[in-house]
TORKOL-4160 file (C-alpha; in steps of 0.2 Angstrom, whole numbers, padded with zeros to 4 digits, m for minus):
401
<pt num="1" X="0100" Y="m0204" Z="0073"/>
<pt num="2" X="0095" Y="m0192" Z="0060"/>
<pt num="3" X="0082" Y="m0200" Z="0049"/>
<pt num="4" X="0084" Y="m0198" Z="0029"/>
<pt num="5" X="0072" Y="m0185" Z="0023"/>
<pt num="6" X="0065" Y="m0183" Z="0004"/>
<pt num="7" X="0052" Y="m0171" Z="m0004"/>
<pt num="8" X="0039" Y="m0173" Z="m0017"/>
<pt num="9" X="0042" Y="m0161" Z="m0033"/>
<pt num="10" X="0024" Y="m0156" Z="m0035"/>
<pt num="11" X="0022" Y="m0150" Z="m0017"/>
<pt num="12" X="0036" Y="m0139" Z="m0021"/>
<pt num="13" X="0031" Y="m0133" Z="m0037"/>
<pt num="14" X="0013" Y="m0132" Z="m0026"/>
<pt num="15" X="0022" Y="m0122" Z="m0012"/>
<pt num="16" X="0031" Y="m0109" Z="m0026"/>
<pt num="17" X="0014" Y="m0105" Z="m0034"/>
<pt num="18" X="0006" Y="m0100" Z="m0021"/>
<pt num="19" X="0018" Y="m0090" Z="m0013"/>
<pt num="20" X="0019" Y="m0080" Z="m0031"/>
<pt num="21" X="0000" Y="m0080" Z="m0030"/>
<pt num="22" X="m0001" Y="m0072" Z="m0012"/>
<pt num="23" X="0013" Y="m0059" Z="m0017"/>
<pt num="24" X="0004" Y="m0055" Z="m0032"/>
<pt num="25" X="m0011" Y="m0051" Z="m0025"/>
<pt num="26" X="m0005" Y="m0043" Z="m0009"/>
<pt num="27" X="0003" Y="m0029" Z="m0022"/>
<pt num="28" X="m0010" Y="m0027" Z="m0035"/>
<pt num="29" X="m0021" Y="m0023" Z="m0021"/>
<pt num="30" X="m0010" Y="m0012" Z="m0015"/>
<pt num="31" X="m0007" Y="m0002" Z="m0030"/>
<pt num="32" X="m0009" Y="0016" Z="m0033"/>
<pt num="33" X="m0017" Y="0018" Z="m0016"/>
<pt num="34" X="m0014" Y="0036" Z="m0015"/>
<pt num="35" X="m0029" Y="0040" Z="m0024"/>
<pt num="36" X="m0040" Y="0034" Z="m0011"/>
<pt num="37" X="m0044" Y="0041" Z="0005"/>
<pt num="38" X="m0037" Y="0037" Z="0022"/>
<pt num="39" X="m0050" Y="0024" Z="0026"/>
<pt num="40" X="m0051" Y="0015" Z="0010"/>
<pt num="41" X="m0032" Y="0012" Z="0011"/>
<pt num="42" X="m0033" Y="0005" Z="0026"/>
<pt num="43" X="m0045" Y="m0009" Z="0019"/>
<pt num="44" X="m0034" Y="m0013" Z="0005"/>
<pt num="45" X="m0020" Y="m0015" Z="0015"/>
<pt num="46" X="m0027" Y="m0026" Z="0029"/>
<pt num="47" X="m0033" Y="m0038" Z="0013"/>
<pt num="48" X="m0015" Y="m0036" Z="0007"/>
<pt num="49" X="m0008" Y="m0043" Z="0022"/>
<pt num="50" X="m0021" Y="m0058" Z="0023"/>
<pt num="51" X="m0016" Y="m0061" Z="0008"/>
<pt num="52" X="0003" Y="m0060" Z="0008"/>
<pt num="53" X="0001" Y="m0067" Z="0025"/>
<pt num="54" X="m0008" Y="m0082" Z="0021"/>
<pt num="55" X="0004" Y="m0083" Z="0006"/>
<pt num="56" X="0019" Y="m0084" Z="0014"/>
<pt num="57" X="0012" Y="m0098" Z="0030"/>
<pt num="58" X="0001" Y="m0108" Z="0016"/>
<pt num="59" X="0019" Y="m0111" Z="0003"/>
<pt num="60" X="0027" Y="m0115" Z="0022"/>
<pt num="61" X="0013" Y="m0129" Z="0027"/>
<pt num="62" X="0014" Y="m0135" Z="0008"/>
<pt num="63" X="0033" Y="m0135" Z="0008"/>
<pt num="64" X="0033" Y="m0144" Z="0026"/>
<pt num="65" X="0018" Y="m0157" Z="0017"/>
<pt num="66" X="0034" Y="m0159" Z="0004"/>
<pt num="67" X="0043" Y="m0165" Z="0017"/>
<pt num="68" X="0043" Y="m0186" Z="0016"/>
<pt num="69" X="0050" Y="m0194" Z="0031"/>
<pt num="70" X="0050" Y="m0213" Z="0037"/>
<pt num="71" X="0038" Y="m0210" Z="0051"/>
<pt num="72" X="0023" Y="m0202" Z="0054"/>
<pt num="73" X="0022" Y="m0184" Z="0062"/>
<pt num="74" X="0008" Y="m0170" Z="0069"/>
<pt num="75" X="0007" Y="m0152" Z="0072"/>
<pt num="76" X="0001" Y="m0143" Z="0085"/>
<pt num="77" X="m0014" Y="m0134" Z="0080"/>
<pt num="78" X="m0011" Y="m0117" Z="0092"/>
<pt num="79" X="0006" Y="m0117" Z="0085"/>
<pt num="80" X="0001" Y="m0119" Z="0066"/>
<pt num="81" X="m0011" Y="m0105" Z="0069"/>
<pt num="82" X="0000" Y="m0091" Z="0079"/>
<pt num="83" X="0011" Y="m0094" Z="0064"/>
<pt num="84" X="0000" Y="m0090" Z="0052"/>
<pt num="85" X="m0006" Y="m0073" Z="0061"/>
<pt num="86" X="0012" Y="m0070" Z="0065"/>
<pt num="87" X="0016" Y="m0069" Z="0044"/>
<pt num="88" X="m0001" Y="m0058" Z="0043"/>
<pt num="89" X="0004" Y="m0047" Z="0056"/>
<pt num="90" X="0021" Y="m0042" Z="0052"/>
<pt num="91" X="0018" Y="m0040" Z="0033"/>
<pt num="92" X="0004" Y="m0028" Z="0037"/>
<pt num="93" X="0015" Y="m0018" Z="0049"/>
<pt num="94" X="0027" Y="m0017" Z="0032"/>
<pt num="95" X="0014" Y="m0015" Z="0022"/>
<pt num="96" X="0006" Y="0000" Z="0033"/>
<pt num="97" X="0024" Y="0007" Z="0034"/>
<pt num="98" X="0022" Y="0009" Z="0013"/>
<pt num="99" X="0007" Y="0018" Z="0010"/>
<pt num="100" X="0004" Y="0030" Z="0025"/>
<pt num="101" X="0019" Y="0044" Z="0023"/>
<pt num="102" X="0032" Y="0047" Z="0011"/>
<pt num="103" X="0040" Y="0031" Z="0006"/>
<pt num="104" X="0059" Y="0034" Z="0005"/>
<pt num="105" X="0073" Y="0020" Z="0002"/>
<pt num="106" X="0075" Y="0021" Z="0021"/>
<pt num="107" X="0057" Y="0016" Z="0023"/>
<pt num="108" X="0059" Y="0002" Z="0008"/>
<pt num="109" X="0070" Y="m0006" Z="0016"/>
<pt num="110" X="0064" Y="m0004" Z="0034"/>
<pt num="111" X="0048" Y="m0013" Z="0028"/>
<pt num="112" X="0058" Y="m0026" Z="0018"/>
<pt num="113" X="0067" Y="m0031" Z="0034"/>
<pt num="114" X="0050" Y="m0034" Z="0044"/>
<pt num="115" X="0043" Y="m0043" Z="0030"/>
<pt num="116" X="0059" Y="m0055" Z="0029"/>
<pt num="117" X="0059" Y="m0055" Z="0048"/>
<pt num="118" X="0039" Y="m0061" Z="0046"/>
<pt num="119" X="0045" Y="m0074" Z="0035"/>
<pt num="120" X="0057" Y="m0080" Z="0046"/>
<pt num="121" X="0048" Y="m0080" Z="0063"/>
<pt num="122" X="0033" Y="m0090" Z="0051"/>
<pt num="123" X="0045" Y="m0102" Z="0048"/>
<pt num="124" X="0052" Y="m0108" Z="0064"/>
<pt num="125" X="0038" Y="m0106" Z="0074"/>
<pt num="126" X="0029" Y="m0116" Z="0061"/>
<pt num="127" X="0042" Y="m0129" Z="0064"/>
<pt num="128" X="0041" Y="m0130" Z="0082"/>
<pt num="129" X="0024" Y="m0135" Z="0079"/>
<pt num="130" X="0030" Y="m0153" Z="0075"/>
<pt num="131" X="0026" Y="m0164" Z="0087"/>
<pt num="132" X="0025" Y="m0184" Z="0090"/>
<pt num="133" X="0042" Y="m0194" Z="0087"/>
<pt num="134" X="0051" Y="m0182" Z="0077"/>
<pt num="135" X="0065" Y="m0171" Z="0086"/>
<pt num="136" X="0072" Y="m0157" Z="0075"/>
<pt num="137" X="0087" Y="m0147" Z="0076"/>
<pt num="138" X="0093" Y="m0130" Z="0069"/>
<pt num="139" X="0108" Y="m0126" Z="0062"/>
<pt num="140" X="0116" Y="m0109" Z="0066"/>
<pt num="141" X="0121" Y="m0105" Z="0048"/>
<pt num="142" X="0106" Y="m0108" Z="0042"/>
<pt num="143" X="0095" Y="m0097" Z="0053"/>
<pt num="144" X="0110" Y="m0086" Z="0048"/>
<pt num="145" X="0106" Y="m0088" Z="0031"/>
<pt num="146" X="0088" Y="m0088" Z="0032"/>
<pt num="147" X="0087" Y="m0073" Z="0039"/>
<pt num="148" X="0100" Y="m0063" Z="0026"/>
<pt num="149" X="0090" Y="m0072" Z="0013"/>
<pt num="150" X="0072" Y="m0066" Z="0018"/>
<pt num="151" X="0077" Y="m0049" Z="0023"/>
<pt num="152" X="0091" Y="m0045" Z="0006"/>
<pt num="153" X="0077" Y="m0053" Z="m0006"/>
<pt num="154" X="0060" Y="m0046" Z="0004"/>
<pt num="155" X="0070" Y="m0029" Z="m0002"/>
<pt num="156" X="0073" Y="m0030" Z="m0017"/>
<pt num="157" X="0055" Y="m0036" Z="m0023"/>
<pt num="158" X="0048" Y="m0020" Z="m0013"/>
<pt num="159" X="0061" Y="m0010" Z="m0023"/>
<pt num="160" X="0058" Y="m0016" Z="m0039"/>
<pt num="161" X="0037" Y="m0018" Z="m0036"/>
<pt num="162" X="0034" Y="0001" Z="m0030"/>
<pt num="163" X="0049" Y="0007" Z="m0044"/>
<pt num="164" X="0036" Y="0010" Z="m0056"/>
<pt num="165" X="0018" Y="0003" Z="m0053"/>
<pt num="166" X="0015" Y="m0005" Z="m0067"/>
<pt num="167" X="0006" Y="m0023" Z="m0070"/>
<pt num="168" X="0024" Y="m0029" Z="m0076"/>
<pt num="169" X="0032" Y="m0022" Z="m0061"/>
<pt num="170" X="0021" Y="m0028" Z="m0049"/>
<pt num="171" X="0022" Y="m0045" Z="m0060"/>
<pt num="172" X="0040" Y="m0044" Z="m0060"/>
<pt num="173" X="0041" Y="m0041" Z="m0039"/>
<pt num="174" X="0029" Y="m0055" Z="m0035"/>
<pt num="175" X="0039" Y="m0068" Z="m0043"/>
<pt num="176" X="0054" Y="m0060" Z="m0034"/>
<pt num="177" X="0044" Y="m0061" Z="m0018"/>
<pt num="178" X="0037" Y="m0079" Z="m0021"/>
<pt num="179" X="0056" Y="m0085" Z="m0024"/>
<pt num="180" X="0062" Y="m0077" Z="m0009"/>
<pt num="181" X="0048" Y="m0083" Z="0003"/>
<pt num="182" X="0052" Y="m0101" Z="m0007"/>
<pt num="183" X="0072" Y="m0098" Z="m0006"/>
<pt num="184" X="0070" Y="m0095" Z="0014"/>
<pt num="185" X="0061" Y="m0107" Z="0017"/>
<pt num="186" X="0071" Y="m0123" Z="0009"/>
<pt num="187" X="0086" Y="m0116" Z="0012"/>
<pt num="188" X="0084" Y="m0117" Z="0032"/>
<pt num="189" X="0077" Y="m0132" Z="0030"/>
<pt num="190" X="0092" Y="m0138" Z="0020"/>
<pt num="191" X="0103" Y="m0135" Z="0038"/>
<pt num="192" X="0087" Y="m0143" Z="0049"/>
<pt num="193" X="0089" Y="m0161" Z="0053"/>
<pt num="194" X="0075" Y="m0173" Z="0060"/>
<pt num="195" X="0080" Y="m0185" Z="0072"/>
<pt num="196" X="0070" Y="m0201" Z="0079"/>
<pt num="197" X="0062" Y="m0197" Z="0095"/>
<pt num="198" X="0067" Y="m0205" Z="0111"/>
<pt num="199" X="0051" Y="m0213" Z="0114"/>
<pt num="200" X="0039" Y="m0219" Z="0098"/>
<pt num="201" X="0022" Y="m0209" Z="0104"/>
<pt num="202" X="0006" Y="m0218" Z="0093"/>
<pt num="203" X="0001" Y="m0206" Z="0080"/>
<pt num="204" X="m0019" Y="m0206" Z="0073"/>
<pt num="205" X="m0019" Y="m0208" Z="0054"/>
<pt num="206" X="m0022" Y="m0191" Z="0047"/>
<pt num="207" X="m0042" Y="m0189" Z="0039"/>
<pt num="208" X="m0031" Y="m0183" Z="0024"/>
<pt num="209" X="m0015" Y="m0188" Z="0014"/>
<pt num="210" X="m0002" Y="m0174" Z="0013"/>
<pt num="211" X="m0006" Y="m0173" Z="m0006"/>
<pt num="212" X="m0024" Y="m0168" Z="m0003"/>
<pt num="213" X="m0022" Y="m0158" Z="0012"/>
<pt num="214" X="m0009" Y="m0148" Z="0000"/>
<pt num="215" X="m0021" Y="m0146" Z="m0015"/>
<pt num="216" X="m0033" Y="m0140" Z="m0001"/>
<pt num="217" X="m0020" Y="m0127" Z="0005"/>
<pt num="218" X="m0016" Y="m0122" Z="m0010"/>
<pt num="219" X="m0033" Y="m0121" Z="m0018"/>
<pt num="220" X="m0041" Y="m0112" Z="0000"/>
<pt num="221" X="m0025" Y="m0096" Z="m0005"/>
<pt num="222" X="m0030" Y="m0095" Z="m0024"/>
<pt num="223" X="m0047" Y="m0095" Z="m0020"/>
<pt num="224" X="m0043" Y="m0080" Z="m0006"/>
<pt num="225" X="m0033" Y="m0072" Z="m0016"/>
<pt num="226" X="m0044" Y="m0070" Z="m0032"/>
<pt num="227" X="m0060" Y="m0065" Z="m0019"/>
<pt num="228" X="m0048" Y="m0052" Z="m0013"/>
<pt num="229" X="m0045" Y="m0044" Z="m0032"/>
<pt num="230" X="m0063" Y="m0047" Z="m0039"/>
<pt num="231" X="m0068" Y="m0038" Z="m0020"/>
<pt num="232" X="m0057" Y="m0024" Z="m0029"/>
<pt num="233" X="m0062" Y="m0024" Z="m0043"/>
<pt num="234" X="m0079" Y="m0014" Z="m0043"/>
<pt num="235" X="m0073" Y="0000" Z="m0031"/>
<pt num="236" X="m0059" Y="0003" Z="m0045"/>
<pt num="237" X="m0075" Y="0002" Z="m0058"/>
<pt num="238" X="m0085" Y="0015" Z="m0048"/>
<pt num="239" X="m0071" Y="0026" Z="m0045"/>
<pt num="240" X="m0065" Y="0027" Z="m0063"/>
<pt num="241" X="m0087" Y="0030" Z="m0068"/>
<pt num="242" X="m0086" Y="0044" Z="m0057"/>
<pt num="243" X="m0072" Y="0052" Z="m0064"/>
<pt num="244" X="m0079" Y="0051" Z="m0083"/>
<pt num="245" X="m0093" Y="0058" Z="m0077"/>
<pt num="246" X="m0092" Y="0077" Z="m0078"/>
<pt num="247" X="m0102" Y="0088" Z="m0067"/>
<pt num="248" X="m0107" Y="0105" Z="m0073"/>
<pt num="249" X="m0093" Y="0115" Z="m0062"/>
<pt num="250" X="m0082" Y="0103" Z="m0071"/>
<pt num="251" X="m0067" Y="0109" Z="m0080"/>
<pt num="252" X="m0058" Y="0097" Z="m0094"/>
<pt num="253" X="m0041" Y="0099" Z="m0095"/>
<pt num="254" X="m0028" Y="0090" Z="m0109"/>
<pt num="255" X="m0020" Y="0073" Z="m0105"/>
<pt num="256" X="m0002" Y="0075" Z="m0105"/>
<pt num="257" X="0013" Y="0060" Z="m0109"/>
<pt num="258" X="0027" Y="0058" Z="m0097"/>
<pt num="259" X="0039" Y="0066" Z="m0109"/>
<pt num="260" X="0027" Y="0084" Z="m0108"/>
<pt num="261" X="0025" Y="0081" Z="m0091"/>
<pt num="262" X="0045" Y="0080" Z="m0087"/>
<pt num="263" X="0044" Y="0094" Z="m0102"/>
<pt num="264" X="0034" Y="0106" Z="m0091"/>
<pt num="265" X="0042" Y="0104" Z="m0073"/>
<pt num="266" X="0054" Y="0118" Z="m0076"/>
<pt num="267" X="0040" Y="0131" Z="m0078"/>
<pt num="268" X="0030" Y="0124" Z="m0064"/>
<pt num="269" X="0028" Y="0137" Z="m0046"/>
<pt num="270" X="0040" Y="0129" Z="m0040"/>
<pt num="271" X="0055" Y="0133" Z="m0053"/>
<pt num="272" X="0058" Y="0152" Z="m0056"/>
<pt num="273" X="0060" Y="0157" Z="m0074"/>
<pt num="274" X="0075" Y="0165" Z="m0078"/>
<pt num="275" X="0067" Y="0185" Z="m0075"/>
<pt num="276" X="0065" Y="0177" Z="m0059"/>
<pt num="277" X="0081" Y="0170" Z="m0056"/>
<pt num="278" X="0088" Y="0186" Z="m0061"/>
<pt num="279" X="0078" Y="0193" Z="m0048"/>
<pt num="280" X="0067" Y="0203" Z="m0058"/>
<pt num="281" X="0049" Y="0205" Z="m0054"/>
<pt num="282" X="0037" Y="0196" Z="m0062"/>
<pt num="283" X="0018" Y="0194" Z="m0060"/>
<pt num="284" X="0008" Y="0179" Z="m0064"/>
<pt num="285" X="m0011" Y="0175" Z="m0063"/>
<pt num="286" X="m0019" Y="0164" Z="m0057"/>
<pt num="287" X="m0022" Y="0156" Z="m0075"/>
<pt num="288" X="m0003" Y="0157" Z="m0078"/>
<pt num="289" X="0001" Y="0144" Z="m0065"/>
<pt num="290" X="m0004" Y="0125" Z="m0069"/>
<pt num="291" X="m0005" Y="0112" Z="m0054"/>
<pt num="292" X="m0003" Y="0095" Z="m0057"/>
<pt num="293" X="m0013" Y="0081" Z="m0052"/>
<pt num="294" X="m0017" Y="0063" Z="m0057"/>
<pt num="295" X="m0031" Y="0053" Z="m0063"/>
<pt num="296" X="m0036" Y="0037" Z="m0069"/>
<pt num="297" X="m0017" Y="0035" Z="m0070"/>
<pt num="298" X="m0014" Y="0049" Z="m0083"/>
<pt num="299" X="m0004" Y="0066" Z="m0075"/>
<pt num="300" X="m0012" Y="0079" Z="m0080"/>
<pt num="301" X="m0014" Y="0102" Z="m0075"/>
<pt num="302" X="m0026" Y="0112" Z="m0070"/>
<pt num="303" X="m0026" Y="0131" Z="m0068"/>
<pt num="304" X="m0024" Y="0136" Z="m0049"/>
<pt num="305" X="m0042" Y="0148" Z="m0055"/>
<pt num="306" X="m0052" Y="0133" Z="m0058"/>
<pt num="307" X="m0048" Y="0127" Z="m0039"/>
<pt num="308" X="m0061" Y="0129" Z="m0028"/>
<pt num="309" X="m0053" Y="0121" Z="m0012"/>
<pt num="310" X="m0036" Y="0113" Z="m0007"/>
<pt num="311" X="m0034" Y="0100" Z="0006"/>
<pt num="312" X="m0020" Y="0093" Z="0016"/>
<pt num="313" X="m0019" Y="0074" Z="0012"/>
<pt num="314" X="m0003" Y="0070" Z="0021"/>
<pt num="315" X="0013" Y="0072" Z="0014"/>
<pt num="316" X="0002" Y="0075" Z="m0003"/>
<pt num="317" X="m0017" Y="0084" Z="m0005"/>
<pt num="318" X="m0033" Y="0082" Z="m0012"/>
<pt num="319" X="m0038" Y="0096" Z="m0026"/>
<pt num="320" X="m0059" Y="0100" Z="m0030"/>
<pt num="321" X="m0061" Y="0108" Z="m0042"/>
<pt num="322" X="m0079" Y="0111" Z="m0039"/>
<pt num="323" X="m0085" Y="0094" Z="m0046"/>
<pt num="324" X="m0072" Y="0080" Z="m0037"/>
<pt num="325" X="m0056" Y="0078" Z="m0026"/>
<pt num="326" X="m0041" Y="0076" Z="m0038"/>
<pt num="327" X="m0026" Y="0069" Z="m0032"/>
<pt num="328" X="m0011" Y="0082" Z="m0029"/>
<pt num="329" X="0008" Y="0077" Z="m0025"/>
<pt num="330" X="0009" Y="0093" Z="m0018"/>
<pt num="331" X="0011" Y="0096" Z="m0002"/>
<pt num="332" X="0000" Y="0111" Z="0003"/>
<pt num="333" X="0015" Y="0122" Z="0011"/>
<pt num="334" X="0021" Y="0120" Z="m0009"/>
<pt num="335" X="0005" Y="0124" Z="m0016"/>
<pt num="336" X="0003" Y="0137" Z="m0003"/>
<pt num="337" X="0019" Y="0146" Z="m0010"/>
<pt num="338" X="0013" Y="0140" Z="m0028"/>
<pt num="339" X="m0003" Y="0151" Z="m0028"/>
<pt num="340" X="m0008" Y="0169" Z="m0029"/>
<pt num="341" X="m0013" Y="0175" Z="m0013"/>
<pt num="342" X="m0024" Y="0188" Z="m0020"/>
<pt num="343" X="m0035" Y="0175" Z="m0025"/>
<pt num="344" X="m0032" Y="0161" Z="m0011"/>
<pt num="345" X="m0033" Y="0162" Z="0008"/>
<pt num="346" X="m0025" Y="0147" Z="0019"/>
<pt num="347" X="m0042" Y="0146" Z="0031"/>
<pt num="348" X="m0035" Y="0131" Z="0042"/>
<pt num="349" X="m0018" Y="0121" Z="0043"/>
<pt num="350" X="m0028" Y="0106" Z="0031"/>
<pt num="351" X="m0036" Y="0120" Z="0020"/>
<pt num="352" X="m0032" Y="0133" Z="0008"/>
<pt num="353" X="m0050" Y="0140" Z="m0003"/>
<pt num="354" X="m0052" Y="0151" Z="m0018"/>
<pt num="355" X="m0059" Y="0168" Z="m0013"/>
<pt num="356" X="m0071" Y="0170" Z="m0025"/>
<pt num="357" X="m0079" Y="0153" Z="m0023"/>
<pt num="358" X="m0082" Y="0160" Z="m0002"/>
<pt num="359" X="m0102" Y="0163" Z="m0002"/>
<pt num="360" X="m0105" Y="0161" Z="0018"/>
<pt num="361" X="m0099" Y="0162" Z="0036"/>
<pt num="362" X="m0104" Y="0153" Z="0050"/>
<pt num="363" X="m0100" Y="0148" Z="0068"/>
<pt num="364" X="m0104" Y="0136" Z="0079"/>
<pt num="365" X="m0099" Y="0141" Z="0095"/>
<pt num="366" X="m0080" Y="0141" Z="0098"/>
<pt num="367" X="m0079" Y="0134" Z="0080"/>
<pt num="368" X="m0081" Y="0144" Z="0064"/>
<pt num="369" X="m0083" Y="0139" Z="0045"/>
<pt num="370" X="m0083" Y="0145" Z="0026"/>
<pt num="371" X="m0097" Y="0140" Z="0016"/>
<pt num="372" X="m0089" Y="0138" Z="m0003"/>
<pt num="373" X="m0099" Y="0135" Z="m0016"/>
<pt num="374" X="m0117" Y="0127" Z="m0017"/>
<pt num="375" X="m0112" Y="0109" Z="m0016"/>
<pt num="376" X="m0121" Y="0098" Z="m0029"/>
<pt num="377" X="m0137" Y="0090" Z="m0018"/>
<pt num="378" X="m0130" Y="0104" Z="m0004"/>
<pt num="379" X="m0140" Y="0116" Z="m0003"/>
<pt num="380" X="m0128" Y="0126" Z="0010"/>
<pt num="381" X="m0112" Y="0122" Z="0001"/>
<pt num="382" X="m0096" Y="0114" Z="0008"/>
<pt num="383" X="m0089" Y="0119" Z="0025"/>
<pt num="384" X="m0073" Y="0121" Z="0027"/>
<pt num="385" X="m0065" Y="0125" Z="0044"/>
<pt num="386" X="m0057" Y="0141" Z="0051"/>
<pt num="387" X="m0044" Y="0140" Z="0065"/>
<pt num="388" X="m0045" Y="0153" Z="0079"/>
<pt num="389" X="m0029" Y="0164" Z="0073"/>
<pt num="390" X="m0038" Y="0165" Z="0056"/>
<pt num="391" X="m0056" Y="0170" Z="0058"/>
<pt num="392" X="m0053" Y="0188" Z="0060"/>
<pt num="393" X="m0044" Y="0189" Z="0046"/>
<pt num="394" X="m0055" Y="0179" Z="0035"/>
<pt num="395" X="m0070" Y="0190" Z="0042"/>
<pt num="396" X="m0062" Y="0206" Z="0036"/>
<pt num="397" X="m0059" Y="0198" Z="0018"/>
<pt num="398" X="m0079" Y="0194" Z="0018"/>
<pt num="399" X="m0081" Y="0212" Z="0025"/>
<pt num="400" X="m0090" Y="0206" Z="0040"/>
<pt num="401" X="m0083" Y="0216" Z="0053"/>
């Protein structure tokens, strides 16, 4: 006999904040990752996942804490917990899928369908956690529905977060993902009925009502999810120090809007001019071509004679122009083509240098290096590797042969 089922508007208002909360953080912490290196990302995103993760399974146990029936009923602990790692896992899979390679509309939504999978699998593993005189059954439209739900929406809040990653986008996708985790979740249990068990099984009185054990949930995510940010916080803080402050190889160049930037990409490498599309010559130097690159958020140029090395970051590269690495969205077969070769030679298939910044050989064996620059607090300069196929060549440049 199904039993009559009611739920308690706070708990539900509960279970909506936090997932809004979890989503938030999850994508603020994951925000303009590009500008850090492989490592570093990787941190962020595993604390993205714990928190989405634990987002999505905490507005699930606060929503089933909702849930107000006319007998008393129990979860299984191993069940509650595999959950909860289940959410963690999947959204990190997503997440990893987002920020490691060129994310494409393909990859958007391929990472919007694990994370509406995750959500789903959560959810009904987290149900067939109940235990102790309550038998539940699922309805096939609204596993069909769950699913379409959590996948369609889990899209769409990707999309319009990583559109343009801003605080009011980010803001904006959040609530979309909070809703859709919150959608997903009520809406299959709309089409769940709980029947009566067969046999009345005697059920310990739990340490805490569901009201308190919900305000613990709840309260336990927040508090995660704002350590999470804060832990963010001063890495952001050191980064954006270091970038103020200039070293003595360090070259200023002018801040540019979006409008000058869209302005100047018709006359960047990449775009001939019209002598050139004419297909007459036309020579350029080195202080002629401007290479973009980002920092502190702003795009901005640098001559290709102020680079002293380029490396492969990627689908993207890492610029130095003798003081810091600046963040390229280049690929180095574009700046490779972008620059003069008179001036730049392509040492390794990770690493194009400036000529005149080249002050040493060395080799170590079966491996060889070019020494660029005297590094700051390096005495020996930076080392940059030379395949096998290019060592000859560069030895002739350096006139050492």
């Amino acid at each position: 006999m199904p039993l009559e089922v009611a739920y308690s508007p706070l708990l539900i208002l509960g279970s909506l904040a936090v997932a809004i909360m979890g989503a938030f953080t999850a994508l603020r912490l994951t925000s303009n990752l590009r500008h850090l290196d492989a490592s570093k990302r990787k941190v962020r995103v595993t604390q993205g996942a714990l928190a989405l993760g634990t987002g999505i399974w905490s507005m699930h146990f606060t929503g089933m804490l909702a849930v107000e029936l006319p007998i008393t009923i129990s979860y299984d602990p191993l069940r509650t917990l595999a959950s909860a790692l289940i959410a963690v896992l999947v959204v990190g899979v997503a997440l990893l899928s987002l920020h490691f390679g060129v994310r494409t509309k393909t990859r958007i939504a391929i990472a919007g369908t694990l994370t509406g999978f995750g959500i789903v699998g959560m959810h009904y593993l987290g149900m067939s956690a109940l235990s102790a005189n309550c038998v539940v059954t699922y309805s096939p439209t609204g596993i069909v529905m769950a699913i379409a739900i959590g996948i369609a929406s889990s899209i769409a809040a990707i999309e319009l977060a990583y559109g343009n990653r801003s605080l009011l986008s980010i803001s904006a996708g959040s609530v979309v993902l909070g809703l859709a985790i919150s959608a997903m979740h009520y809406s299959a249990m709309y089409f769940t009925v709980f029947s009566l068990g067969a046999e009345m099984t005697p059920t310990a009185p739990s340490f805490l009502d569901n009201d308190r054990l919900a305000l613990v949930v709840v309260l336990s995510s927040f508090v995660l999810s704002g350590l999470f940010l804060l832990m963010a916080v001063p890495e952001d803080t050191k980064n954006d120090t270091n970038r103020k402050t200039k070293t003595p190889n360090q070259i200023t160049t002018p801040e540019i809007s979006n409008e000058q930037w869209q302005e100047l990409q018709p006359h960047l490498p990449d775009a001939p001019s019209p002598n050139e599309a004419k297909g007459h010559a036309v020579s350029k130097t080195d202080g002629d071509v401007k290479i973009p690159y980002e920092q502190n958020k702003i795009q901005r140029l640098l001559s290709a004679e102020d680079i002293h090395i380029v490396k492969a970051d990627g689908h993207y590269t890492q610029i130095n122009d003798g003081g810091e690495d600046l963040f390229c969205p280049w690929s180095i077969s574009r700046l490779e083509k972008s620059l003069n070769p008179c001036s730049f030679v392509r040492t390794h298939r990770s690493f194009i240098v400036n000529k005149s910044q080249i002050t040493g050989f060395r080799r170590d064996g079966d491996k060889a290096f070019c020494i660029i620059g005297n590094g700051v607090g390096n005495e020996n300069g930076t080392e940059i590797p030379v395949s096998r196929s290019r060592v000859t060549e560069l030895r002739k440049l350096l006139q050492l042969t």
